[in-house]
C-alpha positions as CSV (number, residue, x, y, z in Angstrom):
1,X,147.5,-90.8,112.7
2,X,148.8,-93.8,114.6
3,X,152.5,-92.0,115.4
4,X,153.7,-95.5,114.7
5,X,156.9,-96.2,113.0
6,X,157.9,-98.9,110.7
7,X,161.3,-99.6,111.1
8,X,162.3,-103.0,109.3
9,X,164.1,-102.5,106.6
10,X,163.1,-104.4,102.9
11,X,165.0,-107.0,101.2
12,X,163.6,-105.6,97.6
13,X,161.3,-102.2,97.0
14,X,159.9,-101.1,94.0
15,X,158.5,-97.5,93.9
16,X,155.7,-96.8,91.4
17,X,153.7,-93.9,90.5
18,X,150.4,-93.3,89.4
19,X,149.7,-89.3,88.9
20,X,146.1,-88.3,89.9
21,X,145.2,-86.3,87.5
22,X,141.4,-83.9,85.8
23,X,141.1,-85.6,82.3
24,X,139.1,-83.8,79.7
25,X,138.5,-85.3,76.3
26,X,137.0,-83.6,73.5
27,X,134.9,-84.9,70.4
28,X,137.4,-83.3,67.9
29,X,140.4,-85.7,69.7
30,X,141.8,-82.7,72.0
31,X,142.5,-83.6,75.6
32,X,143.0,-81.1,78.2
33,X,145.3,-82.6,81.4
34,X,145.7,-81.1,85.1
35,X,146.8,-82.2,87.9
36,X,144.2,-83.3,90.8
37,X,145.6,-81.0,93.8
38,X,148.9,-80.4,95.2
39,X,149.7,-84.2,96.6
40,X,149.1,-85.8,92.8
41,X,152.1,-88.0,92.2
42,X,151.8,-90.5,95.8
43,X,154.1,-93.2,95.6
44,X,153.6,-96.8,95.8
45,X,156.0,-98.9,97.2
46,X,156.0,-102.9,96.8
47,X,158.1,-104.1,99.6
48,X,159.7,-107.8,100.3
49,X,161.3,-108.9,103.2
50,X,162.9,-112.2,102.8
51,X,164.7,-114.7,104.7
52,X,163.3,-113.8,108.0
53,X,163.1,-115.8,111.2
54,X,159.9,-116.4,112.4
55,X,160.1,-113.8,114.9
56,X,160.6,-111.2,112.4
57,X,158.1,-112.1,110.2
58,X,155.6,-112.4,113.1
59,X,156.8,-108.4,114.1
60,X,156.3,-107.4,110.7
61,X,152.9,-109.1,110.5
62,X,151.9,-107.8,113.7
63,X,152.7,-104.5,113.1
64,X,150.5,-104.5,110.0
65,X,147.9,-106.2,111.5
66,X,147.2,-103.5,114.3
67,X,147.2,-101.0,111.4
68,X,144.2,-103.0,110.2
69,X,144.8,-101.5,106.7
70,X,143.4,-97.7,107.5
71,X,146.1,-96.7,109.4
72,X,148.6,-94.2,108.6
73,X,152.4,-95.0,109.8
74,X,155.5,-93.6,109.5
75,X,157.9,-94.9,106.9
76,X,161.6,-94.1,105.4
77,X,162.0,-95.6,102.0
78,X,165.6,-96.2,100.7
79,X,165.0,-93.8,98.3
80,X,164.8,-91.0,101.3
81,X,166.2,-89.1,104.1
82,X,163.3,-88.4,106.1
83,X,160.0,-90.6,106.3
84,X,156.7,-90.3,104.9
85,X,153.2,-91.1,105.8
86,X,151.8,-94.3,104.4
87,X,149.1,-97.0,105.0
88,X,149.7,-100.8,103.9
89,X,146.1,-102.0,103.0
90,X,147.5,-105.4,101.5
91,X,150.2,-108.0,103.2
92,X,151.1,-111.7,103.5
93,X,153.7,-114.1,104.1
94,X,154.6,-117.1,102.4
95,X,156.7,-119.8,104.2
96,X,160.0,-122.2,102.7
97,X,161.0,-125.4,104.3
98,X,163.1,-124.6,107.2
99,X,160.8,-121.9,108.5
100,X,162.5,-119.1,105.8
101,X,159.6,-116.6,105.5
102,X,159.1,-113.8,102.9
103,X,156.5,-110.9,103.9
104,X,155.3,-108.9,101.3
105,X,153.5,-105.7,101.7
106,X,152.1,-102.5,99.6
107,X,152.6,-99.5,101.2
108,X,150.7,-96.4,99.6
109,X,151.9,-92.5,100.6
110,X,149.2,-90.7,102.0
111,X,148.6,-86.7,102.5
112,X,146.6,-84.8,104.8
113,X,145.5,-86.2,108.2
């Protein structure tokens, strides 16, 4: 890992969840579920960070950027005390008239090394 942390803190975050999970379907309609390891419920977390100055946005973009999307970083979401470890393998920026920029970025927990 990177030992990088993200620090900035979002303007809007929505936490989804997607269970990974063995599927086994059966001719007579039965389905038989399990889970697909320990780590099977990662979080997903679609982040905004609006209003910045250009400065800020520029640090956030940065900071993505020399992830390169396969990167794991650290990461508290306001849903937690302590961090966790994520990558962010999709960002971007849109601009407003009078240099107002919103960053968007998905950020997807990650286990293991």
């Amino acid at each position: 890992m990177s030992g990088n942390t993200f620090t900035w803190i979002a303007s809007d975050a929505v936490r989804s969840v997607k269970p990974s999970v063995y599927s086994a379907k059966f001719g007579d309609g039965y389905e038989q579920n399990a889970p697909a390891g320990i780590n099977f419920q990662p979080e997903i977390w679609d982040l905004q960070f609006k209003c910045r100055s250009p400065a800020d946005a520029d640090a956030i973009l940065a900071f993505l950027g020399a992830q390169g999307g396969w990167q794991k970083f650290q990461w508290t979401s306001p849903r937690a005390a302590s961090p966790i470890t994520v990558i962010c393998r999709k960002w971007s920026d849109a601009t407003k008239i009078g240099d107002i920029i919103t960053v968007s970025a998905t950020f997807e927990q990650t286990f293991g090394v």
